[in-house]
C-alpha positions in Angstrom: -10.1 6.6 0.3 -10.0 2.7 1.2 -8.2 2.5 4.5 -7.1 -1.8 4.7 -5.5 -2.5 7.9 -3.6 -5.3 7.8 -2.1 -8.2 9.9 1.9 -7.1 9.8 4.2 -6.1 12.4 5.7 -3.5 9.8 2.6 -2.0 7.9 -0.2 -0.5 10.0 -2.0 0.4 7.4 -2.9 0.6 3.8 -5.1 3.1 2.0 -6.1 3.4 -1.6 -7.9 6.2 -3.8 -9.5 4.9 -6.5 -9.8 8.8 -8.7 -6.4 9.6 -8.0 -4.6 6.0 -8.2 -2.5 6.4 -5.3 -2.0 4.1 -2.2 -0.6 5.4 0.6 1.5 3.0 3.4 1.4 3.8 6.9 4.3 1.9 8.5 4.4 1.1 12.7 7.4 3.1 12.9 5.3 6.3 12.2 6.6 6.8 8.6 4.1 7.4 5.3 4.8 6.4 2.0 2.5 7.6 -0.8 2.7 6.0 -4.0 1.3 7.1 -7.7 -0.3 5.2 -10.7 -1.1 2.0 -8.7 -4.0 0.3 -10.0 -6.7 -1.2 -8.1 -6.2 -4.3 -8.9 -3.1 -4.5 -6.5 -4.4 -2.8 -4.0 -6.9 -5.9 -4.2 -4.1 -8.3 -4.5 -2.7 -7.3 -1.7 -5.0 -7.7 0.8 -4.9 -11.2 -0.3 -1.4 -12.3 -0.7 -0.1 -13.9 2.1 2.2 -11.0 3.2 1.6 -7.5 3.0 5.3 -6.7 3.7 6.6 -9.1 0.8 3.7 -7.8 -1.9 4.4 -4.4 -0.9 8.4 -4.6 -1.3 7.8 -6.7 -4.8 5.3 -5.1 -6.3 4.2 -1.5 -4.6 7.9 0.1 -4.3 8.0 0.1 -8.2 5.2 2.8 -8.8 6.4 6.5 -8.0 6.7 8.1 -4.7 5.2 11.0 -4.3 7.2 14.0 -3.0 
């Protein structure tokens, strides 16, 4: 896994596993929200947007959450 560890006073952190597609959130409040099918590009694309917050509420909610 790809751990990104962004800039954000709501995400702590971000990680990414490229064999299984899923990107997991780690929020400052403690919670963990893992999510399915995301492709690598956006993990990519989000450590450059210009707010991990916005790209993850605009693009990364969309793909499944896993239970």
């Amino acid at each position: 896994m790809t751990i990104f560890k962004p800039k954000s006073s709501h995400i702590r952190e971000v990680g990414y596993d490229d064999a299984s597609r899923s990107m997991a959130v780690k929020f400052h409040n403690g919670k963990v929200y893992t999510h399915l099918g995301v492709p690598p590009e956006a993990f990519v694309n989000m450590q450059k947007y210009r707010s991990v917050g916005e790209f993850y509420h605009r693009i990364i909610k969309r793909y499944k959450l896993a239970l």
